[in-house]
VEXBADREN-86328 format. One record per residue: chain; x, y negated, z of N, C-alpha, C in turn; residue number from 1; residue in three letters. Coordinates in steps of 0.001 Angstrom, whole numbers. Last residue first. Layout:
NODE|chain|n_px|n_py|n_pz|ca_px|ca_py|ca_pz|c_px|c_py|c_pz|resi|resn
NODE|A|X|Y|Z|X|Y|Z|X|Y|Z|NUM|ala
...
END
This chain:
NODE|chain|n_px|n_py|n_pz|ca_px|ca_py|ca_pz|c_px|c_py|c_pz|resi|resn
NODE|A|103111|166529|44328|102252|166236|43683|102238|164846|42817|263|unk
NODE|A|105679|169203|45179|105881|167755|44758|104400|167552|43898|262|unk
NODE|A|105648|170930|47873|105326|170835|46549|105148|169246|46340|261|unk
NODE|A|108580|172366|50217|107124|171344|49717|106951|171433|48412|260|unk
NODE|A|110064|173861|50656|108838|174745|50693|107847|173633|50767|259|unk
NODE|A|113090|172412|50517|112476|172841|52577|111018|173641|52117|258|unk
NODE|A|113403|172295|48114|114751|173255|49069|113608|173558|50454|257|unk
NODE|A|111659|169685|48014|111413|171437|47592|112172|172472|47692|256|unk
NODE|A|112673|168097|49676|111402|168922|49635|111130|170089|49369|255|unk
NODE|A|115207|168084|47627|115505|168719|49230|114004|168978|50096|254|unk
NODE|A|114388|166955|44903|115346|168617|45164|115488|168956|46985|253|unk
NODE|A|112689|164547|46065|112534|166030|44736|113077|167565|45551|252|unk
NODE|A|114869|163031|47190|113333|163574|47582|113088|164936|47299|251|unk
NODE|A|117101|162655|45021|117269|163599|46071|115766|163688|47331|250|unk
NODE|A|115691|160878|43009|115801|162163|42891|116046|163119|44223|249|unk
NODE|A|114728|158992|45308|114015|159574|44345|114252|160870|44134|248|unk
NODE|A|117835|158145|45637|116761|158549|46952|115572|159503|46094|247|unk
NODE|A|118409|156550|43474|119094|158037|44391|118862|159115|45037|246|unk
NODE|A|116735|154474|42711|117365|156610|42223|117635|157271|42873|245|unk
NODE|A|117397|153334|45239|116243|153713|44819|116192|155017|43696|244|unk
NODE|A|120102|152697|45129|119727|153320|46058|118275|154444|45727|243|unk
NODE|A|120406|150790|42879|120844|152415|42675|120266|153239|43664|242|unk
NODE|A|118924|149069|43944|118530|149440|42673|118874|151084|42272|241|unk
NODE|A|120300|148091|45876|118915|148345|46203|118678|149256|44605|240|unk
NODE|A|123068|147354|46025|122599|148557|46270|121362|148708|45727|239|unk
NODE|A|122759|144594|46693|123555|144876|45782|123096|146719|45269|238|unk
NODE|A|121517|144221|49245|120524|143944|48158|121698|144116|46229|237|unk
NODE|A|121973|146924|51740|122502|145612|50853|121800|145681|49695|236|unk
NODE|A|118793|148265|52637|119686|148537|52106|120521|146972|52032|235|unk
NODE|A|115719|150010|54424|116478|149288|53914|118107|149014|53460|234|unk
NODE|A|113409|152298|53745|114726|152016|54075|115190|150612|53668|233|unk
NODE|A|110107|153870|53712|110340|152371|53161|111935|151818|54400|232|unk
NODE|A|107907|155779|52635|109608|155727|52755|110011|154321|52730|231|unk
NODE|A|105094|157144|52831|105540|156165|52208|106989|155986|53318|230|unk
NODE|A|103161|160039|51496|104027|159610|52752|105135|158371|51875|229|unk
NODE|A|99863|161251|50363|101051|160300|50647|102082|159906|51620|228|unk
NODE|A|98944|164140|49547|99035|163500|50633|100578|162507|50902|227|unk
NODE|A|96848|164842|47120|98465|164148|47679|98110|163938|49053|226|unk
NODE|A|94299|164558|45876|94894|165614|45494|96459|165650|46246|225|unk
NODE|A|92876|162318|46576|92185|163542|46014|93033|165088|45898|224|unk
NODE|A|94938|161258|49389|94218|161095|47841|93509|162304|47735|223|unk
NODE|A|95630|159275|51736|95281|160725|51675|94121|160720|50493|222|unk
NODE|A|98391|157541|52470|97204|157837|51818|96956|158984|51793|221|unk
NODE|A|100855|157366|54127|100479|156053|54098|98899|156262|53148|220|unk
NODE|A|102991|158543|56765|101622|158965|55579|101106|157641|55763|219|unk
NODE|A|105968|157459|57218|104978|157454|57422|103735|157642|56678|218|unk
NODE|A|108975|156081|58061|108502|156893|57306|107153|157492|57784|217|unk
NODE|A|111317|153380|57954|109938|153404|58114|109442|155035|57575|216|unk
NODE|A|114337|152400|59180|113662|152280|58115|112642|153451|58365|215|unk
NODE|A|114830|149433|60916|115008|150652|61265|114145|151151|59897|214|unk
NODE|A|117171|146722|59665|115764|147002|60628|115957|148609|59923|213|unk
NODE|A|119812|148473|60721|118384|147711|61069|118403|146950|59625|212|unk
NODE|A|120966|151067|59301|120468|151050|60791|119040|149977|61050|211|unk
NODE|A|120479|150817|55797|121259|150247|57245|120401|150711|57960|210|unk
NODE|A|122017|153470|53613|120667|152726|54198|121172|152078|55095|209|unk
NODE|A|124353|154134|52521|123895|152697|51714|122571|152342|52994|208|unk
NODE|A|124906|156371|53729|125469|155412|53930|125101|153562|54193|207|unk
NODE|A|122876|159126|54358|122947|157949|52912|123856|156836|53675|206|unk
NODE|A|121597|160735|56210|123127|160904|55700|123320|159895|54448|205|unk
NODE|A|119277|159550|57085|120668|159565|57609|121529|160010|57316|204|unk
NODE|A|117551|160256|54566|118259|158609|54748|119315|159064|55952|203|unk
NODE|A|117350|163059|55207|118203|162182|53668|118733|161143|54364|202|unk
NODE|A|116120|163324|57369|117428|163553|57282|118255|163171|56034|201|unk
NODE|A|113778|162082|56241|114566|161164|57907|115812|162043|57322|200|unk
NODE|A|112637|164050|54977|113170|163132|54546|114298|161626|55181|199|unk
NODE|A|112429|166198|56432|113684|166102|55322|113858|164759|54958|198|unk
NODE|A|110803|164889|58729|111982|165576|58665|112913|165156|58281|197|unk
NODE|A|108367|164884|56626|109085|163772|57269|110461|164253|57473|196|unk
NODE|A|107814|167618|56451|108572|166587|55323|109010|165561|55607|195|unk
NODE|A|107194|168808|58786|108830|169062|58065|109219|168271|56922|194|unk
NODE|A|104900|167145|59044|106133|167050|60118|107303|167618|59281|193|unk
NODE|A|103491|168854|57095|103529|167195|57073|105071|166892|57439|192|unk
NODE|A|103675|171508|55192|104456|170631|56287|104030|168949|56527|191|unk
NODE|A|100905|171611|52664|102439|171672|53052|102778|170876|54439|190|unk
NODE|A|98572|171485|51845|99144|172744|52140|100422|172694|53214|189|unk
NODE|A|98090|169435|49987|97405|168998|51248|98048|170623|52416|188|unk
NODE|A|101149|168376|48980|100167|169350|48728|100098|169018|49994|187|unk
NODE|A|102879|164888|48725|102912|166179|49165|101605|166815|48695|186|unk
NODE|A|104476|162270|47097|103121|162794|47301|103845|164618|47896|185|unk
NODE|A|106072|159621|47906|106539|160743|48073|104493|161549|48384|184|unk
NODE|A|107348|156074|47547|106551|156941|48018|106253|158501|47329|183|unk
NODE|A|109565|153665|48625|109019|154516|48077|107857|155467|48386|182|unk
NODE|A|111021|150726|48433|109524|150947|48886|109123|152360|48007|181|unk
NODE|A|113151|149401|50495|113580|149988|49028|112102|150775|49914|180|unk
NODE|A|114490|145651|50759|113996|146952|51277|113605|147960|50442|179|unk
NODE|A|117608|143850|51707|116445|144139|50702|115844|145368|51245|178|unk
NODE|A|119879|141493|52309|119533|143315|52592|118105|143054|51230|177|unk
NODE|A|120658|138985|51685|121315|139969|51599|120806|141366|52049|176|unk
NODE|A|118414|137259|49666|118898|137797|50936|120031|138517|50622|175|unk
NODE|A|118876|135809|46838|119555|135104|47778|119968|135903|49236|174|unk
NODE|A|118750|137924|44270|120041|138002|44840|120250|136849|46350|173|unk
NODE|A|116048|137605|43650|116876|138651|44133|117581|139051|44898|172|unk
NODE|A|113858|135696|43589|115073|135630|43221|115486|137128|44513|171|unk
NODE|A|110920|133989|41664|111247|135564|42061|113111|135890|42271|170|unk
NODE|A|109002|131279|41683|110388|132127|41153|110778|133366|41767|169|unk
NODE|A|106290|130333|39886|106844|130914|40542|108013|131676|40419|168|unk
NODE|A|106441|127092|37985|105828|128513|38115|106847|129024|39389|167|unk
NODE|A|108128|125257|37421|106693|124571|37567|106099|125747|38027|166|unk
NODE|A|110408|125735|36969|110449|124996|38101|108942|124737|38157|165|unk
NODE|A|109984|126762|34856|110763|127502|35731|110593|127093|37077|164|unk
NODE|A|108887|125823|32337|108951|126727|32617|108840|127629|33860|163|unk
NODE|A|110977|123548|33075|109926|123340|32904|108937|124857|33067|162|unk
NODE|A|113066|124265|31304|113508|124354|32820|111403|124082|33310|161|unk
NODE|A|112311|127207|28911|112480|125712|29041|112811|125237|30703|160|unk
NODE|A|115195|129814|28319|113888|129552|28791|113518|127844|29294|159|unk
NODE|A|116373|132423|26657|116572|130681|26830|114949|130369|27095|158|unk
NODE|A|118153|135186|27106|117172|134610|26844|117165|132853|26870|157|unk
NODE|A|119871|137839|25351|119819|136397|25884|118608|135398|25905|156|unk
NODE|A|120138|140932|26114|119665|140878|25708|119462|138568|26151|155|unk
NODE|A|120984|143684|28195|121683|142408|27875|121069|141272|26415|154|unk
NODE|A|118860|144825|29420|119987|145468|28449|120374|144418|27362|153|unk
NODE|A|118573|142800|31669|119362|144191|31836|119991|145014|30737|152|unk
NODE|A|119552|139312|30188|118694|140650|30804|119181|142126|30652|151|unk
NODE|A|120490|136618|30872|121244|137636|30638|120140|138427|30889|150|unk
NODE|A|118934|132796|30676|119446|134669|31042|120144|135565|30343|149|unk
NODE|A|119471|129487|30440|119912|130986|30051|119989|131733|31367|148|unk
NODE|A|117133|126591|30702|118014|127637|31812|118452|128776|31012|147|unk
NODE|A|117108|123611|29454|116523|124961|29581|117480|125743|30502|146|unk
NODE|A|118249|121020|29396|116706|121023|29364|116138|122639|29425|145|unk
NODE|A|120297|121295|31049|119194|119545|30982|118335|120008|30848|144|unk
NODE|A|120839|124455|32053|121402|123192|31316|120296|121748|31771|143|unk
NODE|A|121972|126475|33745|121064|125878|34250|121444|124782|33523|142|unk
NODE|A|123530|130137|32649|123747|128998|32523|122344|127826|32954|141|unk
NODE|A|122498|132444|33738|123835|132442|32932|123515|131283|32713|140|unk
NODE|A|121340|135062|35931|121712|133506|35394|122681|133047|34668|139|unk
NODE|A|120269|137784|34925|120358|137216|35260|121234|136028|35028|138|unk
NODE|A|115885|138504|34828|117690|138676|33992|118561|137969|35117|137|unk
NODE|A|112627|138868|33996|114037|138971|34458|115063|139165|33773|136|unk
NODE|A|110151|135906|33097|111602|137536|32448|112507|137886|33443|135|unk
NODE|A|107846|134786|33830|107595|135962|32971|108990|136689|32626|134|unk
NODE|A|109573|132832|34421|108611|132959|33382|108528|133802|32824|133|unk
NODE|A|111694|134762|36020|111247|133476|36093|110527|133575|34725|132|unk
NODE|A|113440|136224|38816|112299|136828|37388|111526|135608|37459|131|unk
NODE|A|117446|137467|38892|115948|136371|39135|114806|137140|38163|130|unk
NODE|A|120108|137261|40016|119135|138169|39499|117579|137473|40127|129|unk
NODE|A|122890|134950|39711|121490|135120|40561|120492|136136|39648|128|unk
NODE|A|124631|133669|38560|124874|135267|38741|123771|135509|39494|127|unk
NODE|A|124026|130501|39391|124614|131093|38079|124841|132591|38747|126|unk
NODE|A|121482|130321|41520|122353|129409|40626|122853|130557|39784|125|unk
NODE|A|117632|128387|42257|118549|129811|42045|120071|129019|41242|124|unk
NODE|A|117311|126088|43447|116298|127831|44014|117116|128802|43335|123|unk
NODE|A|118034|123653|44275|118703|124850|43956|118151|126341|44515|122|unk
NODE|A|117707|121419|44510|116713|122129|45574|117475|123512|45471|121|unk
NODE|A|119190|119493|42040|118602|119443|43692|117982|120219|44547|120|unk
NODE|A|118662|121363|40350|120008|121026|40484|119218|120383|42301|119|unk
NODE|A|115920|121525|39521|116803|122588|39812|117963|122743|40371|118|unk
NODE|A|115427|118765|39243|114702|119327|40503|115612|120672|40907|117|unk
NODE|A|116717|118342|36512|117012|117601|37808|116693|118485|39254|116|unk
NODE|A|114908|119916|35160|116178|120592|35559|117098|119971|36574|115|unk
NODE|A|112634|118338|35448|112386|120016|36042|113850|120638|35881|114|unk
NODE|A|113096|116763|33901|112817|116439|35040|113146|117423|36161|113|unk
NODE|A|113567|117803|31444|114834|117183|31735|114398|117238|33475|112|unk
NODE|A|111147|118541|30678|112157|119987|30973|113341|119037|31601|111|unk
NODE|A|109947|116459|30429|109028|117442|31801|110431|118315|31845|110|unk
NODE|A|111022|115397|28559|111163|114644|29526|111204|115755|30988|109|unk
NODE|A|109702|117648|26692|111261|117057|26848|111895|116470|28031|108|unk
NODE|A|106893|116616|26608|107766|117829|26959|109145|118166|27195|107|unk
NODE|A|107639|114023|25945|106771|114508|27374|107185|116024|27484|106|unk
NODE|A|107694|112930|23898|108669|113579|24024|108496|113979|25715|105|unk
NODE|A|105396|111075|22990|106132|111815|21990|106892|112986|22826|104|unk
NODE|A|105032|109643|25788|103843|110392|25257|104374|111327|23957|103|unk
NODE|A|107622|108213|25136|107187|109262|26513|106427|110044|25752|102|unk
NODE|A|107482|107066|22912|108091|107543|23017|108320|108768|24284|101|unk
NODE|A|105563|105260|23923|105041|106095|22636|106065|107544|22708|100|unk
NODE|A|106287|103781|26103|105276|104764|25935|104889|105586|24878|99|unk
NODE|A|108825|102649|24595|109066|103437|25745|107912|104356|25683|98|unk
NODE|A|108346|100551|22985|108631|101977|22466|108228|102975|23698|97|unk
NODE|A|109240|98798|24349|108076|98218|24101|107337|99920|23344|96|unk
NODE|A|111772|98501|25312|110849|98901|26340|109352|98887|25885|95|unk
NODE|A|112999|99161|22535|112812|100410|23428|111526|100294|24306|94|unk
NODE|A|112740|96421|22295|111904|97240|21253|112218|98850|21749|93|unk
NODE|A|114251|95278|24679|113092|94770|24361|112313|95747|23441|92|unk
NODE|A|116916|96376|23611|116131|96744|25099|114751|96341|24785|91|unk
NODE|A|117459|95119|21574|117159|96418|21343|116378|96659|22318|90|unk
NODE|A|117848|92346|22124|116712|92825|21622|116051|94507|21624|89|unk
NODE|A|120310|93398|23702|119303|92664|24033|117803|92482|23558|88|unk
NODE|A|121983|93521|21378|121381|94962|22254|120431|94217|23352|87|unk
NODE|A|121509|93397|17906|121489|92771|19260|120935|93690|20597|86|unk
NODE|A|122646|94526|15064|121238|94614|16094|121734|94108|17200|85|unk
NODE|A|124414|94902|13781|124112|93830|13951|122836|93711|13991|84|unk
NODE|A|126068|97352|13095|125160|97116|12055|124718|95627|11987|83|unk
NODE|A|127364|97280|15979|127814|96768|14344|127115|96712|12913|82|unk
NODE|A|124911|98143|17369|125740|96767|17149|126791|96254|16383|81|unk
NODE|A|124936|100507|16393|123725|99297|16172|123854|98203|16571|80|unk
NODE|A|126721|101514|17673|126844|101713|16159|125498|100707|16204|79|unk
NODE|A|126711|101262|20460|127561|100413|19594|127621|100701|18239|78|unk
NODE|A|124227|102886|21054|124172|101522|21629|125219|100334|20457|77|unk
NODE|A|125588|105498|20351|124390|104574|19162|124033|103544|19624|76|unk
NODE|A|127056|105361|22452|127601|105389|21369|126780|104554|19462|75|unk
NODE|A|125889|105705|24511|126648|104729|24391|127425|104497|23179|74|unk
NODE|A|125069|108389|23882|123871|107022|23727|124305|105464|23829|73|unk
NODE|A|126896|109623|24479|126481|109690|22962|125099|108046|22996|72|unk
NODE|A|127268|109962|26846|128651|109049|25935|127641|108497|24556|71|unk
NODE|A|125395|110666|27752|125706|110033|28000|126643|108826|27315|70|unk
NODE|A|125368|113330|26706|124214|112612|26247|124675|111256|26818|69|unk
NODE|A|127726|114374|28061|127567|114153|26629|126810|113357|26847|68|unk
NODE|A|127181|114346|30620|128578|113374|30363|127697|113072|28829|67|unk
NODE|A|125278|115871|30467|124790|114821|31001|126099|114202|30799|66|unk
NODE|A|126853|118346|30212|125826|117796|29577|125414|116879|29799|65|unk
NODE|A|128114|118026|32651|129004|118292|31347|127861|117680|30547|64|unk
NODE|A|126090|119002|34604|126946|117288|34585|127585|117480|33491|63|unk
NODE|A|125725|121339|33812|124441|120342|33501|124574|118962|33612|62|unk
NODE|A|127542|122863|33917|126901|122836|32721|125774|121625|32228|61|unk
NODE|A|128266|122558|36863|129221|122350|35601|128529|121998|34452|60|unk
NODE|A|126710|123816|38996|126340|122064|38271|127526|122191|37308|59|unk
NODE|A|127301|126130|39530|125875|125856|38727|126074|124799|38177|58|unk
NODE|A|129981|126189|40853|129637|126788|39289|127878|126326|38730|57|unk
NODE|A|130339|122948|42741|129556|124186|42527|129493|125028|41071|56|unk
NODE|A|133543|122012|43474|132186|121847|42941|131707|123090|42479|55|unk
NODE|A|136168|121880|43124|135471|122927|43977|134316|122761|44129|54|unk
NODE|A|137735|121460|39900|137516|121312|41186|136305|122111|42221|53|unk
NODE|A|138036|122841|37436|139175|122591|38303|138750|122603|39486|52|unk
NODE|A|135305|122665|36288|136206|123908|36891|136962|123834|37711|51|unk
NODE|A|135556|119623|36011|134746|120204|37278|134730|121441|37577|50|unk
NODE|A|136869|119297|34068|137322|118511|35374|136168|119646|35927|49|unk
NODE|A|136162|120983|32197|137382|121898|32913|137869|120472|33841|48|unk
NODE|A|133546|119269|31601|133397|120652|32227|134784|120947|32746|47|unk
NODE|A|134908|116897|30598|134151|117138|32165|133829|118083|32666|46|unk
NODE|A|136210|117872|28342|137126|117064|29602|136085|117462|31164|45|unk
NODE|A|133406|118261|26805|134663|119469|27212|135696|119169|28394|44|unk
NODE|A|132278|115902|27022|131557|117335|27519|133111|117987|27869|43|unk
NODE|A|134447|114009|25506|134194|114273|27067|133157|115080|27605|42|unk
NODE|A|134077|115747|23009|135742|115936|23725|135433|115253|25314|41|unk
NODE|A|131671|114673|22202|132232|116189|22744|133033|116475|23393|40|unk
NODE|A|132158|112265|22401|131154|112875|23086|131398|114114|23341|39|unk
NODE|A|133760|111910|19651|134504|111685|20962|133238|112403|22420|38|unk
NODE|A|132457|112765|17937|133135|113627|18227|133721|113259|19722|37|unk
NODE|A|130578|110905|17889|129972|111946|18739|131057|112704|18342|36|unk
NODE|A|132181|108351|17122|131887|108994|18600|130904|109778|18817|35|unk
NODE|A|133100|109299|14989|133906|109404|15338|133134|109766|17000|34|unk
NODE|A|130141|108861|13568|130876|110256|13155|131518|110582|14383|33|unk
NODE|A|129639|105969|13915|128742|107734|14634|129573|108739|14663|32|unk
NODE|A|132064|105077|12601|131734|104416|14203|130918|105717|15043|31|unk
NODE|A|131487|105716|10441|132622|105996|10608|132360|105718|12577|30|unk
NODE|A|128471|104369|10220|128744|105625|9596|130042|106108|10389|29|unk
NODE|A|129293|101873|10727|128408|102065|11418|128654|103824|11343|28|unk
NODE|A|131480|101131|8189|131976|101158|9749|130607|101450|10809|27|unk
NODE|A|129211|101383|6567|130385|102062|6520|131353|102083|7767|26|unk
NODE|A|127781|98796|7428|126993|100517|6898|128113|101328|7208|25|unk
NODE|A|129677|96639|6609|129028|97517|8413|128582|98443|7666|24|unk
NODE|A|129938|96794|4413|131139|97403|5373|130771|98029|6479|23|unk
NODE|A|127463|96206|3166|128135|97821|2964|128845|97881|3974|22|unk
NODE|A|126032|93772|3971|125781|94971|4882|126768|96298|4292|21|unk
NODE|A|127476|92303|2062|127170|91541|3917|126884|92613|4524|20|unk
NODE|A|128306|92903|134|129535|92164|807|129090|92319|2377|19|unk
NODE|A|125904|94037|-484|126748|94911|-279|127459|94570|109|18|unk
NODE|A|124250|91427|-901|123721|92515|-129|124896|93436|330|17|unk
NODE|A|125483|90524|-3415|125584|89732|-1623|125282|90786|-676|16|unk
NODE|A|125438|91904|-5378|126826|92047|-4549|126669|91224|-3166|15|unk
NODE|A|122819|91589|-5163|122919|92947|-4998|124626|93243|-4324|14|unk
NODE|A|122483|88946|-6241|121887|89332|-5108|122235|90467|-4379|13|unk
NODE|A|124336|89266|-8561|124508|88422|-7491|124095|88643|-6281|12|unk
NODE|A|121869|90661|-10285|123659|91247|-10048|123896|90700|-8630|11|unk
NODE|A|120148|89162|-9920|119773|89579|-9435|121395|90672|-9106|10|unk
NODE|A|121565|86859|-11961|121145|86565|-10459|120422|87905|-9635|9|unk
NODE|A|121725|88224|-14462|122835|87514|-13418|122631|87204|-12074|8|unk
NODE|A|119428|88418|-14979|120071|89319|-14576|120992|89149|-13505|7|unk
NODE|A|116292|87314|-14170|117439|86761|-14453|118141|87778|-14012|6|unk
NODE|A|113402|89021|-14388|113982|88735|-13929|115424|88469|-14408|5|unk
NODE|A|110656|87256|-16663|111527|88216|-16198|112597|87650|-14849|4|unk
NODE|A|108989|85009|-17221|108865|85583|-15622|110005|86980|-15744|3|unk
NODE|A|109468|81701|-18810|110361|83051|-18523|110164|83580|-17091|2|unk
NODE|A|106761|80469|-20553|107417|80455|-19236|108099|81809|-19037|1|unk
END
C-alpha cells in the first residue's frame, strides 16, 4: 500500500493555497503599509486643523493622537477584511478577548484613562511649571498615554499620564502672585528693630514686591545660636524665582552695611 505522499497532488495543494490566500496576503500587506501611512498624514492634517483654529494648545496633541489611533484601527478593521475575516465575527472574538486583553494592557488603559481625565479637568496645560511624579519641569506636550517635560536644565522627561493624574500635582504657573518665604538668622547681639528696618526698607524699594497682600516681617525662632526673622513678600508668580535671589543676596550685603551679623 503506497503511504507516501503523491507529489503532484501535494504541488496542487500548495498552488491552491497561494491562488486563494497569496493575493490577499499581498493586498493585506500593501492595504497596512499604505494605511498607516495614510494614519499619519491624518495625525498631521488634524494637528495644523487644530493650530489653525482657536482651540486650546493643550488638546492638539492628544486629538491628533486620537485621529491616529483612530484611522489606524480602521485600518486593521479593513486589512482583516481582505484577508477574509468577517468583521462581525471579529467583534465577537474581541468581545470574547476583551478581558484578557484588559487584564494584559491595564496599564495602558489606566494611562489612556488618566489622560482623558487630564484633558477634562485640566489641572495643568502646555508652558505650565509644574512638579508631578516626583519632577519638575515644564509642560511640553499632554499625549494619550504620557505627558512631556522640559526641566530647568532642560533635560526631557516622559512621564506615564497615570502617574500624574493619580498623585499629587504641584502647579506653579496657575496663580498669578505667589509668595517668596525667606528667612534671615541674626546674632543674639544685634538690632532686632534695626534689622527689621533694613529689611522693610529692601522690600520697599524692590518693585517686583506687591503692595497686597502686605508682605510679612517677623522673628519667627529663637535657636541655639540665631535669632530668626522670617520675610515672607509677595510677588508676580513670573518673578518669584528671581525675586528670591535677589532678595537673599541683597539681605547679606545691607545687614551687614547696618552692623548685623549674618548667622
Amino acid at each position: 500500500m503506497e503511504t507516501g505522499v503523491n507529489t503532484a497532488d501535494l504541488l496542487d495543494m500548495i498552488l491552491g493555497l497561494i491562488s486563494t490566500w497569496g493575493l490577499k496576503l499581498i493586498g493585506a500587506i500593501v492595504a497596512l503599509i499604505l494605511g498607516r501611512i495614510g494614519a499619519g498624514w491624518v495625525r498631521r492634517a488634524m494637528r495644523r486643523a487644530l493650530e489653525r483654529s482657536r482651540i486650546d494648545e493643550t488638546l492638539v496633541p492628544f486629538l491628533a493622537s486620537l485621529a491616529y489611533y483612530a484611522a489606524l484601527a480602521f485600518v486593521i478593521i479593513a486589512v482583516l477584511g481582505i484577508v477574509g475575516i468577517e468583521t462581525a465575527s471579529l467583534a465577537v472574538v474581541l468581545g470574547a478577548a476583551g478581558l484578557a486583553i484588559g487584564l494584559a494592557l491595564q496599564g495602558t488603559l489606566s494611562n489612556f484613562a488618566s489622560g482623558v481625565m487630564l484633558m477634562v479637568f485640566r489641572p495643568i496645560k502646555l508652558g505650565d511649571l509644574v512638579e508631578v511624579g516626583g519632577v519638575a519641569g515644564s509642560v511640553a506636550e499632554i499625549g494619550i498615554f504620557s505627558t512631556k517635560l522640559n526641566t530647568g536644565d532642560n533635560v526631557h522627561i516622559v512621564i506615564p499620564n497615570s502617574n500624574i493624574y493619580g498623585a499629587t500635582i504641584r502647579n506653579y504657573s496657575v496663580n498669578e502672585t505667589r509668595r517668596v518665604d525667606l528667612a534671615v538668622g541674626i546674632h543674639y547681639d544685634d538690632d532686632i528693630g534695626l534689622a527689621i528696618t533694613t529689611l522693610q526698607k529692601i522690600l520697599d524699594e524692590d518693585e517686583r514686591v506687591l503692595d497686597e497682600p502686605e508682605p510679612v516681617i517677623a522673628v519667627g525662632e529663637l535657636t541655639g545660636s540665631s535669632v530668626n526673622i522670617l520675610v515672607r513678600p509677595w510677588c508676580v508668580s513670573r518673578d518669584h524665582w528671581q525675586l528670591h535671589c535677589d532678595l537673599t543676596r541683597k539681605f547679606k550685603e545691607e545687614l551687614e552695611k547696618a552692623g548685623c551679623s549674618i548667622q
